[in-house]
C-alpha positions as a Markdown table, in Angstrom:
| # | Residue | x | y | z |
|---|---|---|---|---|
| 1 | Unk | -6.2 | 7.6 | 15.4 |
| 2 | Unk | -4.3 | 4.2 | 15.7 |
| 3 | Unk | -3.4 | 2.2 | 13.0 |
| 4 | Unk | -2.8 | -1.5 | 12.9 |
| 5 | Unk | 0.4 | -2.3 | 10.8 |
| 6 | Unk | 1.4 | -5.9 | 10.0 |
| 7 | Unk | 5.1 | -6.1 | 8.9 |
| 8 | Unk | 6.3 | -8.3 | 6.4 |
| 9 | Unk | 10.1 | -9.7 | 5.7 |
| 10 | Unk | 11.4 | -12.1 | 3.3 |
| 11 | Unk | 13.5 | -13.4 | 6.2 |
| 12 | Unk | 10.4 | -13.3 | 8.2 |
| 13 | Unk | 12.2 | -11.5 | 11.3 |
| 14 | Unk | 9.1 | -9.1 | 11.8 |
| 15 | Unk | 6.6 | -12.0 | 11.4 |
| 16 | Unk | 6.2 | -12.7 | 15.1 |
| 17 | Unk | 5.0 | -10.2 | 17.6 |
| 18 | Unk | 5.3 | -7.2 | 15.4 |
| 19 | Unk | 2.7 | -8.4 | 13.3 |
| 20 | Unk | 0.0 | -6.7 | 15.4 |
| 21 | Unk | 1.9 | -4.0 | 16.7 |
| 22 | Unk | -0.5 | -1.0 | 17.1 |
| 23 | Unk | 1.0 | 2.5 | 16.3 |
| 24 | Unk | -0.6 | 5.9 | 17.8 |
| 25 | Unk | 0.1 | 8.6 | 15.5 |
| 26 | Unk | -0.4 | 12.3 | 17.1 |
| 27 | Unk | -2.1 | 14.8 | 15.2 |
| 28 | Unk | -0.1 | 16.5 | 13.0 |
| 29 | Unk | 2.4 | 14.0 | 12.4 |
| 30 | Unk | 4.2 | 13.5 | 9.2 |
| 31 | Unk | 2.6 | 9.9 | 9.2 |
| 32 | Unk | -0.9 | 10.7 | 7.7 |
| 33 | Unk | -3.9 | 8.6 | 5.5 |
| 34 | Unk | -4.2 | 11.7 | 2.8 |
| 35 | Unk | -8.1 | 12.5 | 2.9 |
| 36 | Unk | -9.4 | 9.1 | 4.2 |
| 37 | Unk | -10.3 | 9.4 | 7.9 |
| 38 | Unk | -11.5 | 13.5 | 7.2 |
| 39 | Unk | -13.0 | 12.8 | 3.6 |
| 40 | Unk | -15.0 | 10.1 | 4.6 |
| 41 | Unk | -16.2 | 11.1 | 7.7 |
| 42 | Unk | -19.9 | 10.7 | 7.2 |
| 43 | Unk | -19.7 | 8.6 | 3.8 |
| 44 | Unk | -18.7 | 4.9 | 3.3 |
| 45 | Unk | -15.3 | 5.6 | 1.6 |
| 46 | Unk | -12.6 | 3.0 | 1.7 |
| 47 | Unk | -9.1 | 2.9 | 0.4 |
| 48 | Unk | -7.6 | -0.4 | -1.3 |
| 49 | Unk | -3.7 | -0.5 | -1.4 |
| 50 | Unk | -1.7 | -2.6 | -2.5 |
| 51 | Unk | 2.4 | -3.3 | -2.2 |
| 52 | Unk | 5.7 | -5.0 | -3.0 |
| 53 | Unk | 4.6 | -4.9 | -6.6 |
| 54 | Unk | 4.5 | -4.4 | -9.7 |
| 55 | Unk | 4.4 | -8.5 | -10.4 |
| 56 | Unk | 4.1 | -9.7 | -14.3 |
| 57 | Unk | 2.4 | -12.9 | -12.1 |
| 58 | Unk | -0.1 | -11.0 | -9.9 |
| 59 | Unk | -0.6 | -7.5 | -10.8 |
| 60 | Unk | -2.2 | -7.9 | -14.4 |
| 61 | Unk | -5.0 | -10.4 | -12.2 |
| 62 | Unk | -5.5 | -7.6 | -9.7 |
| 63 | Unk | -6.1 | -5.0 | -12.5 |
| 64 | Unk | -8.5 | -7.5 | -13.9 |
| 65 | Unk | -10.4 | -7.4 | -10.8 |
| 66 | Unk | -10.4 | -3.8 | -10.5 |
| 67 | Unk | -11.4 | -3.5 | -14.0 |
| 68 | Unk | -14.6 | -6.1 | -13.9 |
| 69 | Unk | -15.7 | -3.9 | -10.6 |
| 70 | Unk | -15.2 | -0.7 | -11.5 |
| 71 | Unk | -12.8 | 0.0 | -8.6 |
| 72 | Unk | -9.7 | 1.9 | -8.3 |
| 73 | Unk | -7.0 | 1.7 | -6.0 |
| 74 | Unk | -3.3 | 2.8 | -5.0 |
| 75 | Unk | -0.3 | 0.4 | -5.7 |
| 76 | Unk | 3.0 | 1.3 | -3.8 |
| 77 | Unk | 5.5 | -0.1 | -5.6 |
| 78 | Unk | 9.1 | -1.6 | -5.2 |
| 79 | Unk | 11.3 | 0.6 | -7.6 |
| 80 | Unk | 13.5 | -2.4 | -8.6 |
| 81 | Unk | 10.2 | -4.2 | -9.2 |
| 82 | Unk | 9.1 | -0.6 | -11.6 |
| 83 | Unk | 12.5 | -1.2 | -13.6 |
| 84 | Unk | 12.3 | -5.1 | -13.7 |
| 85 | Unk | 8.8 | -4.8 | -15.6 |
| 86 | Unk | 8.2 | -1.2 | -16.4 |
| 87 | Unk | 5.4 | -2.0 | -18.7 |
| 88 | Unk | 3.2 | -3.5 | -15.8 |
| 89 | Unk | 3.6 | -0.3 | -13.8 |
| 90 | Unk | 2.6 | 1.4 | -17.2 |
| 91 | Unk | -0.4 | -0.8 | -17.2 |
| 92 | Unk | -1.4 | 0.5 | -13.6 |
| 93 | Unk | -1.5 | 4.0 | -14.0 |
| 94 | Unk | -2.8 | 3.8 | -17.7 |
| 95 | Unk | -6.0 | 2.4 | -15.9 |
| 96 | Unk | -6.5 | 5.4 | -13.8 |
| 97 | Unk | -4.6 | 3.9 | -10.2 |
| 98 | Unk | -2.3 | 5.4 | -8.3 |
| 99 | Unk | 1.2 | 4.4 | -8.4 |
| 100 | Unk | 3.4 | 5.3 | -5.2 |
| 101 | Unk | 6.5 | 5.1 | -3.4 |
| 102 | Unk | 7.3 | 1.7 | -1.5 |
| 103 | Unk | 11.5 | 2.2 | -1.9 |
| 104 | Unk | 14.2 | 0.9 | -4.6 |
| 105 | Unk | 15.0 | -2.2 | -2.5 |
| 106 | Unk | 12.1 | -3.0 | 0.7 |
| 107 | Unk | 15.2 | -2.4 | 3.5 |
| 108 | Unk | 13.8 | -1.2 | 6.7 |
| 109 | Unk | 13.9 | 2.6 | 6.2 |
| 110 | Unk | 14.6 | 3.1 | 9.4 |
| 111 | Unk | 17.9 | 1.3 | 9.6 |
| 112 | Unk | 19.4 | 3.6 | 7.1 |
| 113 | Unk | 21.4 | 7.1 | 7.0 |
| 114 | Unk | 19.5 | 9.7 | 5.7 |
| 115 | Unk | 21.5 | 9.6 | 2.7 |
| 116 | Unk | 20.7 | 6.1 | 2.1 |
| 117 | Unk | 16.8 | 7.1 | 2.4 |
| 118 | Unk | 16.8 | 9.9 | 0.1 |
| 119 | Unk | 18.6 | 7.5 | -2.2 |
| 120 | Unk | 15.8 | 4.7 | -1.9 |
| 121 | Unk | 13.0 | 7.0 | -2.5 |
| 122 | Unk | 14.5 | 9.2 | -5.3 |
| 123 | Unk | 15.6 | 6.4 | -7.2 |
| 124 | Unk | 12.0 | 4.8 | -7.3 |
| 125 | Unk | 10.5 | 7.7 | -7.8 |
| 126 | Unk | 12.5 | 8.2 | -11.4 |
| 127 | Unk | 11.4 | 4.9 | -12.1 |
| 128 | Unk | 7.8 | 5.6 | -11.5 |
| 129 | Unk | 8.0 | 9.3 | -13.4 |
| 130 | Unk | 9.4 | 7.2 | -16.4 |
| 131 | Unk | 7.0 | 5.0 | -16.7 |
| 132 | Unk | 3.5 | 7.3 | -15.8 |
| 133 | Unk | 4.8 | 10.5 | -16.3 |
| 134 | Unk | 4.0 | 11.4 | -12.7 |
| 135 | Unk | 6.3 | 11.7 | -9.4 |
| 136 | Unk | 4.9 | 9.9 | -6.7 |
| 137 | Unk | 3.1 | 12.1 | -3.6 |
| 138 | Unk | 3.4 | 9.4 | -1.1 |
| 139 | Unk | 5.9 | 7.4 | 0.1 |
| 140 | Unk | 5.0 | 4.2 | 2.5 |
| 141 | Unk | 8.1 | 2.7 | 4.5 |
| 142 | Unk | 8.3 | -0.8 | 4.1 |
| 143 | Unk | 6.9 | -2.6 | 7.1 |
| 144 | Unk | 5.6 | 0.7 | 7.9 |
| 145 | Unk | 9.0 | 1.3 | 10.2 |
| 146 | Unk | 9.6 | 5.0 | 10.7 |
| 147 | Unk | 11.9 | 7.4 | 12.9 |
| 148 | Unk | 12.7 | 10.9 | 12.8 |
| 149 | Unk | 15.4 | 10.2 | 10.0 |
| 150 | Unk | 12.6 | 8.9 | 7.6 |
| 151 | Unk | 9.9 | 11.3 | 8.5 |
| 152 | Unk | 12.5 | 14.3 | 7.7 |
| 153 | Unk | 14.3 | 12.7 | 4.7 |
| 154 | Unk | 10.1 | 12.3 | 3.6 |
| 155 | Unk | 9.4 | 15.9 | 4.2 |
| 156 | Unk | 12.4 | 17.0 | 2.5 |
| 157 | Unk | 11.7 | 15.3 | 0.0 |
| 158 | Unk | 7.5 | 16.3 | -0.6 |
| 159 | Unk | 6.3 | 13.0 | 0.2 |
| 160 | Unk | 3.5 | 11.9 | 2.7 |
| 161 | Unk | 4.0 | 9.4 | 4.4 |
| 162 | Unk | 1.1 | 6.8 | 4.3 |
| 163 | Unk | 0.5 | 3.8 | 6.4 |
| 164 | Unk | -2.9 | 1.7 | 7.0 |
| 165 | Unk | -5.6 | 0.5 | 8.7 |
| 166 | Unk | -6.8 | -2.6 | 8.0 |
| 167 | Unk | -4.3 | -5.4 | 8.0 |
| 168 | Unk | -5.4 | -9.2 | 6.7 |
| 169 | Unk | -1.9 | -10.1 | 6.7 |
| 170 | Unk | -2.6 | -11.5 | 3.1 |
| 171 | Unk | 1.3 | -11.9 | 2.7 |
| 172 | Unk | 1.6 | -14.7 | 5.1 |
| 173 | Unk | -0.8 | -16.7 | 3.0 |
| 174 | Unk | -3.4 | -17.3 | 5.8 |
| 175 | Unk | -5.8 | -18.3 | 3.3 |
| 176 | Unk | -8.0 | -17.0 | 0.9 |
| 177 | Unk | -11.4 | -17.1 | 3.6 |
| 178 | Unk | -9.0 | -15.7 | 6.5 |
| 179 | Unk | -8.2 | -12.5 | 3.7 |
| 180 | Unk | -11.8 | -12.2 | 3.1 |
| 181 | Unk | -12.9 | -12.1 | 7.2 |
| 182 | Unk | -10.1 | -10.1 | 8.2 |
| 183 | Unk | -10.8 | -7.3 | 6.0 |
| 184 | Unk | -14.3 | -7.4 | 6.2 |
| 185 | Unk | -14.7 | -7.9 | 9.9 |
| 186 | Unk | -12.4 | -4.5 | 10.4 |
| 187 | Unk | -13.3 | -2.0 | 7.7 |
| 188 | Unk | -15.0 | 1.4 | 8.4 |
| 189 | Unk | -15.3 | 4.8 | 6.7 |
| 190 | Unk | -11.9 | 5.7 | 5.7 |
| 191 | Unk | -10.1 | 2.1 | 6.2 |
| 192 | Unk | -6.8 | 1.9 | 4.4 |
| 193 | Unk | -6.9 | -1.9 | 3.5 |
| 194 | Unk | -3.5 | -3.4 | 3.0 |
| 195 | Unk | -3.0 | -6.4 | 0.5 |
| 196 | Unk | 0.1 | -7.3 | -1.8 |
| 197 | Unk | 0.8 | -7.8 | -5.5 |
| 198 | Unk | 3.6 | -8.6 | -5.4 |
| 199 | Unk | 7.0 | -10.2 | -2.9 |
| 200 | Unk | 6.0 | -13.8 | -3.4 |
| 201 | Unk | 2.9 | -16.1 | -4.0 |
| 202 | Unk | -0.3 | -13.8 | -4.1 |
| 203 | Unk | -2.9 | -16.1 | -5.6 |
| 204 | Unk | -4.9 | -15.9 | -2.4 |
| 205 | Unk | -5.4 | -12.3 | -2.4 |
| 206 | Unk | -6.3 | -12.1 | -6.0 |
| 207 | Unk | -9.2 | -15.4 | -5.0 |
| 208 | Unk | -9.9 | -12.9 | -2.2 |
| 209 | Unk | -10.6 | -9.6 | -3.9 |
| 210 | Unk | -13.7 | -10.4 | -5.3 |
| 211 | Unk | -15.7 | -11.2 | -2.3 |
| 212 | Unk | -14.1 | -8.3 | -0.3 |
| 213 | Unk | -15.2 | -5.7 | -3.2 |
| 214 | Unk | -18.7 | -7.1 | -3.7 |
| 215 | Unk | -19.7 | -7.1 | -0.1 |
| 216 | Unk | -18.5 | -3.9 | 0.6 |
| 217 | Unk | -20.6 | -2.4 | -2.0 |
| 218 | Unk | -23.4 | -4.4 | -0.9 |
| 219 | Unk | -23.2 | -3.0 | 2.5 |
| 220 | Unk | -23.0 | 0.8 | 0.5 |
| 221 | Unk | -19.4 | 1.5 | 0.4 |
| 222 | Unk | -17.7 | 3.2 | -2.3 |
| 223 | Unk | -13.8 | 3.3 | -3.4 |
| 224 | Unk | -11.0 | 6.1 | -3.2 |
| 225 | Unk | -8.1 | 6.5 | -4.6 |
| 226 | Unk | -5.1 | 7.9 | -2.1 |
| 227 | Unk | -2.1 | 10.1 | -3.1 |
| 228 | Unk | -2.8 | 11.9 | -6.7 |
């Protein structure tokens, strides 16, 4: 399986050439899409995520969407974000989404000592247990950067570590029709769509949800929810 992962930096040092960087995960690594590719083999599941959030701006319009299709989806959120405005991440999980580990801070994981990992992930998931009563499953690595020290300090710490497979790059702003094409031209059984909620201006993505949900149920697909 090879997944397509699209980086994203506020300093915008992963934007160029990493952007389509194509990872080949091995079976049995510690880098996994919990249930997508084997659940859905056969049915038209897919999997919308969404990151950087929670955002007082963007997420509540997200949930609105969700809420007018009947859709759920997963939300890996920023722990600073989580403690910043608790009651949105409240909001998420009280209408039956799935709230997950994104770090305290968005550093690359993978730049840090192991200490320093197990100190970004522990700390968001307290603010996630105090605000949904539930400790997060999965952890994804900002810009999906990973090494041995992360997949270890993820182990160690029961999380799964959850990338994607569909890319729009919907945090570079391309544009609400470039969204809409990206993700529809690529999905399949089991795509992991990434979008954002939060990290900066995400009006496009919310003008882009609607289309991408209708058409996909159109052409017979159906939504999961990743990492209870």
């Amino acid at each position: 399986m090879a997944l397509r992962i699209g980086r994203r930096s506020a300093a915008g040092r992963f934007r160029t050439a990493i952007g389509a960087l194509v990872v080949a995960l091995t079976a049995g690594a510690v880098v996994a899409v919990p249930a997508a590719e084997a659940d859905a083999a056969g049915s038209k599941v897919v999997y919308l995520t969404f990151d950087d959030g929670p955002s007082t701006a963007y997420t509540p319009k997200v949930l609105n969407v969700l809420a007018r299709y009947g859709v759920r989806a997963t939300f890996f959120e920023v722990g600073q974000e989580v403690t910043a405005h608790p009651s949105v991440t409240g909001q998420v999980a009280e209408q039956g989404h799935s709230v997950q580990n994104h770090s305290w801070s968005h550093p690359d994981l993978s730049r840090l000592s192991a200490s320093a990992v197990t100190s970004q992930v522990s700390r968001t998931d307290q603010a996630i247990r105090a605000q949904t009563g539930r400790t997060p499953s999965c952890l994804r690595p900002p810009y999906g950067s990973l090494n041995s020290t992360v997949r270890s300090r993820a182990a160690a710490l029961g999380k799964q570590v959850v990338l994607w497979s569909v890319d729009p790059q919907d945090w570079a702003r391309p544009g609400t029709g470039a969204i809409e094409s990206r993700v529809l031209r690529n999905v399949r059984p089991g795509s992991v769509i990434l979008m954002h909620d939060g990290g900066g201006n995400r009006s496009q993505t919310v003008d882009a949800l609607p289309t991408i949900i209708s058409t996909l149920k159109a052409r017979g697909y159906t939504f999961g929810v990743l990492c209870r």
